[in-house]
N, C-alpha and C positions, 0 to 999 in steps of 0.2 A: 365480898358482896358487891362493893362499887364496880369493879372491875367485870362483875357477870352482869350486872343491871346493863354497865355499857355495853357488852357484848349483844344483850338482847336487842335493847334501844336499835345497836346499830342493823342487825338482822329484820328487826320491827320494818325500819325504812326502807330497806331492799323490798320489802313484801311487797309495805306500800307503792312503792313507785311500780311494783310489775303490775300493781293490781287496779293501775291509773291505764291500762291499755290491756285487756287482757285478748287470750290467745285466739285464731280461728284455721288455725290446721287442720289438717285430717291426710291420715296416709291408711293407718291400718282400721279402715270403719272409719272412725273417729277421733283415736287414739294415737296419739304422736308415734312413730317411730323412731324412740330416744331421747333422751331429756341431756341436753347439752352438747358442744360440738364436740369434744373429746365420742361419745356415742353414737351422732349422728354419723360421723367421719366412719363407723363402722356396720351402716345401714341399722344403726338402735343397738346392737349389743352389749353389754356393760353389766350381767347378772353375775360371772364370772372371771372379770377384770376390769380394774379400777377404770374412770372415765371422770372424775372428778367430781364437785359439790354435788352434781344435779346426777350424778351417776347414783346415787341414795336411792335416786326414787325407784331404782329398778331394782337398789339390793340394800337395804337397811344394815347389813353387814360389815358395808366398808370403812367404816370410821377410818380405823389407823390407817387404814391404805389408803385414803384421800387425803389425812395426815392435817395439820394445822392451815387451813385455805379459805379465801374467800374469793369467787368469782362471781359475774357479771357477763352478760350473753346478750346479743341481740339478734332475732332469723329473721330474714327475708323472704318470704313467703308465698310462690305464686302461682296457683292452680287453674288450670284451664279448665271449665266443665261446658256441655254441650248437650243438648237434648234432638233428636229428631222423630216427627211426627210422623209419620204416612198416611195419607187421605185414609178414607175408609169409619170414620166414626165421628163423635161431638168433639173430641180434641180438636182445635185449631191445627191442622197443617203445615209444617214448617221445620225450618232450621233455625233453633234457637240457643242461642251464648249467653252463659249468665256474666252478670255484672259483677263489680267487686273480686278483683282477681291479682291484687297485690296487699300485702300485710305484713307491718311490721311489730314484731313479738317479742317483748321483754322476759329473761328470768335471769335469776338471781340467788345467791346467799351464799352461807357459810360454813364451815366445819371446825370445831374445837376439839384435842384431845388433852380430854383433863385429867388424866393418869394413861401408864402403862395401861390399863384395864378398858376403861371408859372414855369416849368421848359423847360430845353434843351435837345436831347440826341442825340448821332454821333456813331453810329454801321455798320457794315456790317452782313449781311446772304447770301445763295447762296443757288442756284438751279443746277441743273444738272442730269445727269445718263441716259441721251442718250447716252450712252457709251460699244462700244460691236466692238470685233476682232476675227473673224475667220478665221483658218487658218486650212484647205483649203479651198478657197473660194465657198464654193457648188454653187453659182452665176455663175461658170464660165460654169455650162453645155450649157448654153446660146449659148454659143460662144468664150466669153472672160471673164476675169474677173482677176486682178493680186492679188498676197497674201501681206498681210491679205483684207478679205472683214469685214467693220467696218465702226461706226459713232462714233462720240465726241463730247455731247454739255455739254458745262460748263456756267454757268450766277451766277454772284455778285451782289448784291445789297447795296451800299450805300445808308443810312437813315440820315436823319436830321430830330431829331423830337421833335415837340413844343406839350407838353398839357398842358391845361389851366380848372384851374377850376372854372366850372360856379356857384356853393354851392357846400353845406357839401355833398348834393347826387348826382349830376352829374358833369363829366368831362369830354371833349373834346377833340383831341387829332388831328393834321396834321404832314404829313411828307413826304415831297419832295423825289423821291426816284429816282437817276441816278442808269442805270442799264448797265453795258458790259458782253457781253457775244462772244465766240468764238466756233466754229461749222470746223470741217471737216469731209472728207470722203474717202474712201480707196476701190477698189476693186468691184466698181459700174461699172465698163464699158459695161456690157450690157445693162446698161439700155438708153446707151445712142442714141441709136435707137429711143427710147422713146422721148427723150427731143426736145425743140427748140432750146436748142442752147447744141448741145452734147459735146462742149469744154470746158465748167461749169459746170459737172456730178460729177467729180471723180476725187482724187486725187489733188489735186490743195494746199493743206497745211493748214495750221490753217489760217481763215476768222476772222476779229472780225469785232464785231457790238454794238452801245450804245445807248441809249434811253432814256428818261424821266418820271417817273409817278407821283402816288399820290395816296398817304394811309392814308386814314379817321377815326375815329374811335369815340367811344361814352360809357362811363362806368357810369350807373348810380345805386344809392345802395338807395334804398325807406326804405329797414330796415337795422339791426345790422345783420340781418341774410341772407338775397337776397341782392345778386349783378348781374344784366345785363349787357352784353356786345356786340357791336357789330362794326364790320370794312367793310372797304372797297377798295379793293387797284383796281384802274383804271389799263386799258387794256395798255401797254407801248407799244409805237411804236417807234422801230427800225430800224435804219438803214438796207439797204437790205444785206443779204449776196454776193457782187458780183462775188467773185470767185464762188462761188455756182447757179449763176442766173439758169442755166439750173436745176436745181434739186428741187428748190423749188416752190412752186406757189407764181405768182404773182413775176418773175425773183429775185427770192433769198430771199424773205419776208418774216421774222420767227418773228412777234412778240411776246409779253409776254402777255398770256392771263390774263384778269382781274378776282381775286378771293373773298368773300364774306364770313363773319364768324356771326355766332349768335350765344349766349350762356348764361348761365345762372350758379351762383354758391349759393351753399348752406350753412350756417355755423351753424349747431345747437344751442342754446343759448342755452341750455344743457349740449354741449359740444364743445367748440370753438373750441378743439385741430384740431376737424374734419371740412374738406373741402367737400363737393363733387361736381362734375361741368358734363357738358354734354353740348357739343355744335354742328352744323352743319355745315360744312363747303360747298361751290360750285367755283371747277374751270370751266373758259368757254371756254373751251379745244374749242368747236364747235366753235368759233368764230373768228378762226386761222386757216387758210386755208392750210397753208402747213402742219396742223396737221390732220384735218377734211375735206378733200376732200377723196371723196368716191376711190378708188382702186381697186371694184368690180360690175361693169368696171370702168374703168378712161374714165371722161366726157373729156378731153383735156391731150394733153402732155404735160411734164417733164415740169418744169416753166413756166407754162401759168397763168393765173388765176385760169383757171377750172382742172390746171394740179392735175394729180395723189399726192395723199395725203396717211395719214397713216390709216383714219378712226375712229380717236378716236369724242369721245361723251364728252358730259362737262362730269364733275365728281361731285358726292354725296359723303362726307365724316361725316358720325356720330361717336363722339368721346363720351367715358365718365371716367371719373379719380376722383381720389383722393388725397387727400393729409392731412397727419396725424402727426401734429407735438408733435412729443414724449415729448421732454423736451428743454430745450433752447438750448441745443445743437446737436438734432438729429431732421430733417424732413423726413418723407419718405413719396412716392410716388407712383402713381400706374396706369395705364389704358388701355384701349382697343380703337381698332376703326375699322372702317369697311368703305369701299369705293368700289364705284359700278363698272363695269367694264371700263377700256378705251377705249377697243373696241374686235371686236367681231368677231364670227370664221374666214369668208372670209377675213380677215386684217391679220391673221397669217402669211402670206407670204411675207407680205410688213414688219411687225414688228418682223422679225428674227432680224430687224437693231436694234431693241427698243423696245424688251419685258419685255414694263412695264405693267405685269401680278399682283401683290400680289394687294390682298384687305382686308385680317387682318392683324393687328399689334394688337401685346402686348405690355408694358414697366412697367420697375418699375424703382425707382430709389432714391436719396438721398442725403440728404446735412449735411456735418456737418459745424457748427461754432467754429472755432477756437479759436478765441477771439472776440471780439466786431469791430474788424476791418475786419478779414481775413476768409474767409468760402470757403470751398468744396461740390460740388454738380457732382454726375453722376448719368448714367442713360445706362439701358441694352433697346432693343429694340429688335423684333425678325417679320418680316415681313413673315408669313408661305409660302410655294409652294405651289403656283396656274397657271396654265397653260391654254393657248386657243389653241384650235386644229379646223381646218378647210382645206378649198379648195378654189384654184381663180384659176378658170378655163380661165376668160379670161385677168388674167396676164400671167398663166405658156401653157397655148392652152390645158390644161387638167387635171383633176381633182388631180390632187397631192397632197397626203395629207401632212400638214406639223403642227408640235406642237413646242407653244414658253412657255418655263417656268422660272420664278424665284422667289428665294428664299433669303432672308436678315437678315446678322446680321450688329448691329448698337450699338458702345457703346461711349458713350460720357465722357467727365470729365473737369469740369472748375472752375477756382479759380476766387472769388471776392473780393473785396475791398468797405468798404465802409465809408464813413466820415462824 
């Protein structure tokens, strides 16, 4: 019992310390693509082959194959986002860059296997990159509007996770997942005409909010050479945002949509050095109403139920990678992925707040072993510009064109430990 109190203790403080700076990513929506560089290094992959600690969070499965580890991660962060106006309506006119456009992002923990059967593991990941400040507030043709006009969402994820194995070919995997997350807004005041309760629109400071899930998962390996993989993390329900009640549907409701992985990996008996995997991921972006209620028109005001949303659609992510391990001291990595749109031209004007545009990524990336204890793994990532251009005539009362784009670099680096 000393010996697991310390284990927690020591997982306890990894949490801590990630949760002293949490995340503000966004590649797929919102949603990281990939939790650690062993992952990243394969454009997110990791449902059906191992990527180490934070490789859990895509598949609760992997216990013994993560194997006895503790790693520590730091990414570098840094998304270009861009709005443009065209004359023609109350939006201010212009060419405008948002602010805040480097980030640096902790995660962390560990993995125990406490029998042939069973292991333990206590990690954090995070989501984010709702995150944009413009300054001047082109919002303000409206009427009003004070500087910067901007959004901030940040969300952690703590994991506790058990897999258990059922045989030699399948394994199992649960993991409880408390989730906080904090949300403000700056520079929203016209729209407070809009809401039901326009005293909860804008400005009000950082909100937080916490919630509960559950991440499933299932790794089964029929040969030496097929491995299957598949998860499931439940829809988290959170707390309302109350400072925000006006702003959000359903006064202040931002849950965490629930997301789905399936995947499959290859190892040639031929050649075992080689990996290759391919898998599909779906977030249910649609099933979160302050994310996916329609904007063109808005069926109801600001914080109703049917209030005005952002218009995103669930999301399609197909990945595929590799991984090539050189010699016992070199890995390297490699992948692509592609993700279908968020949403679509008439949303451009609501999502100058949150143009999460990009739908390729690239990564490669690499590990070395330093000794039988200690190894390094990073990982480059390059999310290309893609932009959506449209009209909402009956947000702006006339056709206004407006374009939201971004572009992401992402580079990763984390040190393990293993016993």
């Amino acid at each position: 019992m000393t010996v697991l109190k310390k284990r927690l203790l020591g997982a306890g403080s990894v949490v801590a310390c990630c949760l002293a700076a949490l995340p503000a990513q966004a590649t797929n929506g919102y949603f990281a693509n990939g939790y650690g560089a062993g992952s990243k290094g394969m454009a997110g992959a990791g449902v059906a082959v191992p990527t180490g600690v934070l490789g859990l969070a895509q598949n609760p499965a992997m216990g013994h194959k993560v194997g006895n580890m503790a790693g520590f991660c730091l990414t570098w962060f840094r998304p270009d986002r861009s709005s443009e106006i065209s004359p023609g309506g109350p939006l201010i006119p212009g060419e405008y860059t948002s602010n805040n456009d480097n980030f640096l992002i902790p995660c962390g923990g560990a993995n125990w296997v406490i029998n042939d059967r069973l292991t333990f593991g206590a990690f954090m990941t995070g989501n984010g990159g709702m995150n944009s400040e413009y300054s001047p507030n082109f919002f303000a043709g409206f009427g009003a509007g004070s500087d910067p006009a901007g959004v901030n969402l940040e969300q952690a994820f703590i994991n506790l996770n058990l897999s258990y194995r059922l045989s030699d070919k399948v394994s199992v995997g649960v993991a409880p997942v408390f989730a906080i997350q904090r949300f403000s807004a700056t520079g929203l005041e016209a729209f407070g005409g809009m809401s039901m309760d326009p005293a909860h629109v804008t400005n009000q400071g950082d909100d937080w909010s916490t919630g509960m899930g559950v991440n499933v998962g299932v790794l089964w390996e029929p040969t030496s050479e097929l491995a299957f993989g598949a998860s499931y993390r439940t829809r988290i329900d959170m707390e309302p945002y109350d400072k925000y009640a006006g702003l959000f549907a359903e006064k202040g409701d931002f849950d965490i949509p629930a997301t789905a992985l399936l995947g499959v990996a290859y190892t040639p008996a031929s050649e075992q050095r080689l990996t290759l995997t391919a898998e599909v991921q779906r977030i249910f972006y649609g099933d979160i109403k302050a994310l996916a209620n329609p904007n063109d028109p808005a069926l109801g005001p600001l914080g109703a139920s049917n209030g005005l949303g952002f218009g995103w659609n669930d999301m399609d992510i197909l990945r595929v990678g590799a991984v090539w391990r050189h010699n016992p001291k070199w890995t390297f990595r490699g992948g692509v992925s592609h993700a279908t749109a968020a949403f679509d031209g008439p949303d451009a004007v609501v999502n100058t707040l949150a143009p999460a545009t990009p739908q390729w990524h690239a990564s490669v990336g690499a590990s070395y072993r330093i000794n039988d204890r200690w190894g390094l793994t990073g990982s480059y990532t390059h999310a290309f510009d893609a932009s959506v251009s449209g009209t909402n005539p009956a947000l702006t009362g006339m056709a206004q064109p407006v374009k939201v784009r971004m572009s992401q670099h992402e580079t990763s680096l984390g040190v393990t430990y293993r016993w």
